[in-house]
C-alpha positions in Angstrom: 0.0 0.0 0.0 1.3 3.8 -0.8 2.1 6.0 2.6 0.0 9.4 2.1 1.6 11.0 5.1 0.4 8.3 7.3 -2.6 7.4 5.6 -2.5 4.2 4.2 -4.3 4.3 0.4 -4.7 1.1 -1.7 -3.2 1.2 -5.3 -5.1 -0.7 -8.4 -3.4 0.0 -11.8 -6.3 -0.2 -14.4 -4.0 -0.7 -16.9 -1.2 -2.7 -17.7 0.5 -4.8 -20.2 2.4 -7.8 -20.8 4.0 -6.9 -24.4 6.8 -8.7 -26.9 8.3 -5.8 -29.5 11.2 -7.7 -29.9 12.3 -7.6 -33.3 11.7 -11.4 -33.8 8.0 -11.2 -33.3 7.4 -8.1 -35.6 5.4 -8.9 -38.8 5.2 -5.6 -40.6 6.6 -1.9 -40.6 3.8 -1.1 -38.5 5.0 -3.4 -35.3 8.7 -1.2 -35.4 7.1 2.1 -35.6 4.2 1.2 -33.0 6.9 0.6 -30.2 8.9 3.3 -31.3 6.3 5.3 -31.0 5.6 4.0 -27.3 9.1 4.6 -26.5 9.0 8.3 -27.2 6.0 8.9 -24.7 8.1 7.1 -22.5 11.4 9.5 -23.1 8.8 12.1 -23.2 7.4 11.6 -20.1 9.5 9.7 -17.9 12.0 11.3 -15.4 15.3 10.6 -17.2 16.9 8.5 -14.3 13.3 6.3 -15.0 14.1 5.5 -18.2 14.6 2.3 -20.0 17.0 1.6 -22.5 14.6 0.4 -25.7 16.1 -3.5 -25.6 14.5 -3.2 -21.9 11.4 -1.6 -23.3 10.7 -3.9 -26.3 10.5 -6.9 -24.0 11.4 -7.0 -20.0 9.3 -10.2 -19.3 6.9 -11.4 -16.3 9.1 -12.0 -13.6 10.6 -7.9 -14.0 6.7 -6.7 -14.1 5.7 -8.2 -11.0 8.9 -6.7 -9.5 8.1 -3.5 -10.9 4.7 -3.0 -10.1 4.7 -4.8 -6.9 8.0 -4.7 -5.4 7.8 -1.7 -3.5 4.3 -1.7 -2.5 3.4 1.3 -4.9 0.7 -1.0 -6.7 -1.4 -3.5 -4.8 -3.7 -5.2 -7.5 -3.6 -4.7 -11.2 -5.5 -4.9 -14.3 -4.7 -6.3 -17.5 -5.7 -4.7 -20.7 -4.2 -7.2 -23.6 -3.5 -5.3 -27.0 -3.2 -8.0 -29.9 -2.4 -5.9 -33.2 -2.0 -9.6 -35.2 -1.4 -7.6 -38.0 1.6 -6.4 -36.8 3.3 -8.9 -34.6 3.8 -12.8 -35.1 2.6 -14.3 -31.5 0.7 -10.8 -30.6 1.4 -7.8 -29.1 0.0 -8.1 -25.6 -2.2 -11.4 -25.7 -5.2 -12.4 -22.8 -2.9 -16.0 -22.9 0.2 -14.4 -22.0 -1.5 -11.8 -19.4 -3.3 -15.0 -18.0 -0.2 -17.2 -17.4 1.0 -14.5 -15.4 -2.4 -13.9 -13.2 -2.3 -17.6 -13.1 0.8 -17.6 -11.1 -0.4 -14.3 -8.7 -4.7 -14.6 -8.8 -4.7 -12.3 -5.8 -3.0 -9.7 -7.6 -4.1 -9.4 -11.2 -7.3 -9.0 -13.2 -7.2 -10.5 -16.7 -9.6 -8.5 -19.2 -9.9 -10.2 -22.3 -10.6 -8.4 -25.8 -13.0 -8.6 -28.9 -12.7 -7.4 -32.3 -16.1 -7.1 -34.4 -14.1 -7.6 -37.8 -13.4 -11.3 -36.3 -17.4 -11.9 -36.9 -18.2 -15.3 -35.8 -14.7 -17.0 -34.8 -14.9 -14.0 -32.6 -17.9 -14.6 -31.1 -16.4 -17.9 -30.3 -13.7 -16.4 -29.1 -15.0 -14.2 -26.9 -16.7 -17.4 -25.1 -13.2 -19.0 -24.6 -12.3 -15.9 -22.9 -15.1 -16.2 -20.8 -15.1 -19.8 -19.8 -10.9 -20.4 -19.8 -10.4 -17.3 -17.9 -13.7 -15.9 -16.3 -13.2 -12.4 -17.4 -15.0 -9.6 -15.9 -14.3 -7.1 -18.7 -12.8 -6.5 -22.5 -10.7 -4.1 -23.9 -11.2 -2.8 -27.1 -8.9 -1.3 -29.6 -10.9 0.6 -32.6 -7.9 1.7 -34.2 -6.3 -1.4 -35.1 -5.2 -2.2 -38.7 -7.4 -5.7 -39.8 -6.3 -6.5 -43.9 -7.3 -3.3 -45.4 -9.1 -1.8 -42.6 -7.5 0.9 -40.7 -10.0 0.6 -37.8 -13.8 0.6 -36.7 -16.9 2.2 -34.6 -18.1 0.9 -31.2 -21.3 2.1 -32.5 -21.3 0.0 -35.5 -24.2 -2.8 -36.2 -21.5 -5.4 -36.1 -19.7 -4.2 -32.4 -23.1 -4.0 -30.7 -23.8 -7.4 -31.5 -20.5 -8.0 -29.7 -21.5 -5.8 -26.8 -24.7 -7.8 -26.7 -22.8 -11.3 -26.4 -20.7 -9.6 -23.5 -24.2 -9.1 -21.4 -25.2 -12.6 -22.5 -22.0 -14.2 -21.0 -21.9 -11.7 -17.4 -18.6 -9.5 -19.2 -20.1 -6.2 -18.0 -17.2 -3.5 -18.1 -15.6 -2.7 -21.9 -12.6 -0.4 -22.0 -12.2 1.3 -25.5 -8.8 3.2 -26.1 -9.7 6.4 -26.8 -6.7 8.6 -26.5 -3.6 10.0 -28.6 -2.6 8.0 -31.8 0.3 5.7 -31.9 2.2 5.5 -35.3 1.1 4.2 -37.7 -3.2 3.9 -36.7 -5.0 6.7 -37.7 -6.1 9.5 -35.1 -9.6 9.5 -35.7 -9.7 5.7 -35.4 -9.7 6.6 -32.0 -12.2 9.2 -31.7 -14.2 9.2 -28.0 -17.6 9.8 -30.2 -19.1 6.2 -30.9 -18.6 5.8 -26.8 -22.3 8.1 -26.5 -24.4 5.6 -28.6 -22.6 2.6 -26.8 -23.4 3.3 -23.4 -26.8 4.8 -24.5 -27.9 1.5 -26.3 -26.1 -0.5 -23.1 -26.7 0.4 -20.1 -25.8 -2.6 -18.5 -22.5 -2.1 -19.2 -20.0 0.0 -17.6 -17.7 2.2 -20.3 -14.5 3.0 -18.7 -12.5 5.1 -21.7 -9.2 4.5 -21.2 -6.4 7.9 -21.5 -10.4 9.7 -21.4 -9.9 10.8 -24.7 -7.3 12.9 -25.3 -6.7 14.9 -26.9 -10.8 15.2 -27.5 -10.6 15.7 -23.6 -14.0 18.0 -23.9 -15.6 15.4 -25.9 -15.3 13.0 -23.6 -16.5 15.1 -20.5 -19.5 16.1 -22.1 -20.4 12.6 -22.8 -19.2 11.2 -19.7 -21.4 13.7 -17.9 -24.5 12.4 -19.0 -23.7 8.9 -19.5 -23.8 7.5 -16.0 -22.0 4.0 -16.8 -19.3 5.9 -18.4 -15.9 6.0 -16.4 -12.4 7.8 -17.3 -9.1 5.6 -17.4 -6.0 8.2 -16.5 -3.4 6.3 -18.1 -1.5 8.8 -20.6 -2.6 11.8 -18.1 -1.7 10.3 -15.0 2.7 10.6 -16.0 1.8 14.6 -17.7 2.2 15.3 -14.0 6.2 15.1 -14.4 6.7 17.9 -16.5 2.8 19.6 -17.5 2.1 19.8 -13.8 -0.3 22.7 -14.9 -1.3 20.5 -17.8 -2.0 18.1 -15.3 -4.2 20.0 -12.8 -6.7 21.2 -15.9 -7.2 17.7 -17.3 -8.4 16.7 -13.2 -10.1 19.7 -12.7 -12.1 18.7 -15.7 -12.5 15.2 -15.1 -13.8 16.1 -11.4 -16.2 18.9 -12.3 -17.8 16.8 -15.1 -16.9 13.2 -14.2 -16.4 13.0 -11.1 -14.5 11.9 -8.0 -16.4 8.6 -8.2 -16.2 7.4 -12.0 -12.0 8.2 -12.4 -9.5 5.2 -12.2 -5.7 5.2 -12.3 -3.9 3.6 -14.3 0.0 3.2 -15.5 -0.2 2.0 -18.5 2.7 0.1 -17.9 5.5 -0.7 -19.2 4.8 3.1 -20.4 5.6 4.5 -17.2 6.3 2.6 -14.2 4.2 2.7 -11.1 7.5 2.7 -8.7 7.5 6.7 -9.4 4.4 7.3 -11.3 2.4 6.5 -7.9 4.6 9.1 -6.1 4.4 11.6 -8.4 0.7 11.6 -8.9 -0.2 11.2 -4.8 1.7 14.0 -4.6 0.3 16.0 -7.3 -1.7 19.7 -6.5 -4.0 21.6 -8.3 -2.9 25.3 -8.5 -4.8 28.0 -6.6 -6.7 29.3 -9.7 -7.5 25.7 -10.7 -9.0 25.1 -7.3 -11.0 27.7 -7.3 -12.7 27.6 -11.0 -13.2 24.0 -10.5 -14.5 24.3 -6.9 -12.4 20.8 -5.7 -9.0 19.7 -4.7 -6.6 16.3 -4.9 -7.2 15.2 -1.2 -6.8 12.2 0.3 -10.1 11.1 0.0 -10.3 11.8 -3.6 -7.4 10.3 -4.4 -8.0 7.5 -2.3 -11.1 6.8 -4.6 -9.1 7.4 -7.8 -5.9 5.2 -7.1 -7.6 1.9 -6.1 -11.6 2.4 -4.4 -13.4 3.3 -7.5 -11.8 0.1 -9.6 -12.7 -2.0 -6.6 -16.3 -1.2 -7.1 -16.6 -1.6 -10.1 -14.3 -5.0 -10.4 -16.3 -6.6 -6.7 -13.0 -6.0 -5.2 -13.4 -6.4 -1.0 -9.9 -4.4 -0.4 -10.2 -5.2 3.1 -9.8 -8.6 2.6 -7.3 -8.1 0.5 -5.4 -6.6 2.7 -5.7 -9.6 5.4 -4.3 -11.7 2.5 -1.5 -9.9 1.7 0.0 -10.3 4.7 1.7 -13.4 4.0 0.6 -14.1 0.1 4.0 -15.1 -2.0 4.7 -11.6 -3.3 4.9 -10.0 0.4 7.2 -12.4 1.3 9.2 -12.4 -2.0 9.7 -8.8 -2.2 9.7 -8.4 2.3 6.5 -6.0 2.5 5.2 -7.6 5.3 5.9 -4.0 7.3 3.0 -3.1 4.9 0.2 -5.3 5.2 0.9 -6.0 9.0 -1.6 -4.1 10.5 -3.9 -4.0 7.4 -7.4 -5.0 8.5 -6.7 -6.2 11.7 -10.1 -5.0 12.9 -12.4 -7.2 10.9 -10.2 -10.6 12.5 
């Protein structure tokens, strides 16, 4: 658990990745310039004695991730949001099989989402049941930008994704997290436009939209949406590391999200291997709006907000009892692995 001052506050990265760039799996130009492309919002936005060299990046492996994200108790729990783009990568570039031999080994710490594409018609329908029955998902990530043959991406508004949606309420998958945020070389920007989110959650209310990087750089269209869509949520990941050097940047994309979104419907997220949780954590927990922020938008990062942000509001909507899990993370393998038991000690010693 992160130390606030004192105040204990329980961590759950929304979104993670388990990914292979290395140059054996890449199938086409477009695998090289995608991690390329991930590496310089890494340089970009990483504190330069963070970085990774990009041999690191394109590949560090399972047994470095759990180190990283658990290691030093900055992330309790995390979820995994796979990213396939078969088009560009032999095995995949961040697979639901790969993600799940790695929540296989640690169940108490990971989530594994699974993923649908429409374009896969009924193999994917098919597929989308395997998900369900090998791995029990709880929720799918969807990627509308991704190359497919000679499409260059598609709607989740479209006939054929809402008869996907509707197979994810017939098999209990009740939480769908679109990318919606900045373009990564070479999909196309408006691939990723936040607008087909509106009809979506409209047409599903029974499903919870949590828009992953909430939109940017459309950030207005996604507040206004998000506003009067109740089962639409906002991922951070890509805002959460503009704290390092847009601090100011940082404080108006909150102040947004809490006066139209609210403290109750935002969830951090890394998006690791992005940006690392060891200092991304730190950095955002200790993050301020400025006076002139907190007074247009009439709120402030306090504890109890950010408490909600960085793990509460993911445990609601995921049927996470954090209190328990902090009971078993007193002695799971990972405590004792990495020696955190000074963290969990105490940690729900009440409800014994």
């Amino acid at each position: 658990m992160y130390d606030a001052n004192g105040e204990d506050v329980f961590v759950i990265d929304g979104h993670v990745h388990l990914w292979d760039a290395t140059e054996e799996n890449i199938k086409h130009e477009g695998g090289e310039q995608f991690i390329q492309c991930f590496y310089d919002y890494h340089t970009g936005f990483t504190p330069e004695d963070e970085q990774w060299t990009l041999d690191e990046y394109r590949k560090y492996g399972a047994d470095r991730m759990v180190e990283d994200l658990f290691g030093n108790a900055a992330v309790d729990m995390a979820i995994f949001q796979p990213t396939y783009l078969s088009d560009f990568y032999e095995e995949g570039f961040n697979t639901i099989d790969d993600n799940g031999a790695l929540a296989e080994r640690y169940p108490e710490r990971f989530v594994n989402n699974g993923r649908f594409d429409p374009r896969d018609g009924e193999a994917g329908l098919e597929e989308l049941e395997r998900q369900k029955e090998e791995y029990d998902i709880q929720g799918v990530k969807v990627y509308t930008a991704e190359w497919k043959g000679d499409s260059k991406g598609w709607r989740l508004d479209s006939e054929d994704s809402f008869e996907f949606l509707q197979k994810c309420v017939d098999l209990g998958i009740d939480k769908v997290h679109p990318h919606k945020g900045p373009t990564i070389r070479p999909l196309n920007r408006d691939a990723f436009d936040v607008a087909d989110v509106d009809d979506a959650a409209t047409s599903f209310p029974e499903l919870d939209f949590v828009v992953e990087h909430v939109g940017l750089p459309r950030l207005d269209d996604f507040c206004w949406i998000g506003t009067q869509e109740p089962n639409v949520y906002g991922g951070l990941a890509v805002a959460a590391p503009m704290v390092t050097n847009r601090p100011q940047k940082f404080g108006e994309i909150m102040g947004e999200l809490l006066y139209w979104i609210g403290e109750d419907n935002l969830l951090f997220g890394s998006d690791y291997a992005l940006w690392n949780p060891d200092w991304l954590v730190d950095a955002v927990m200790n993050a301020e709006l400025t006076p002139d922020q907190r007074a247009e938008y009439g709120t402030e990062l306090s504890i109890d907000v950010m408490r909600k942000i960085m793990g509460e509001n993911a445990a609601e909507l995921y049927d996470i009892d954090i209190e328990a899990k902090k009971r078993e993370f007193r002695d799971d393998p990972i405590t004792e692995a990495f020696g955190l038991g000074d963290h969990y000690a105490g940690a729900g010693a009440a409800a014994d």
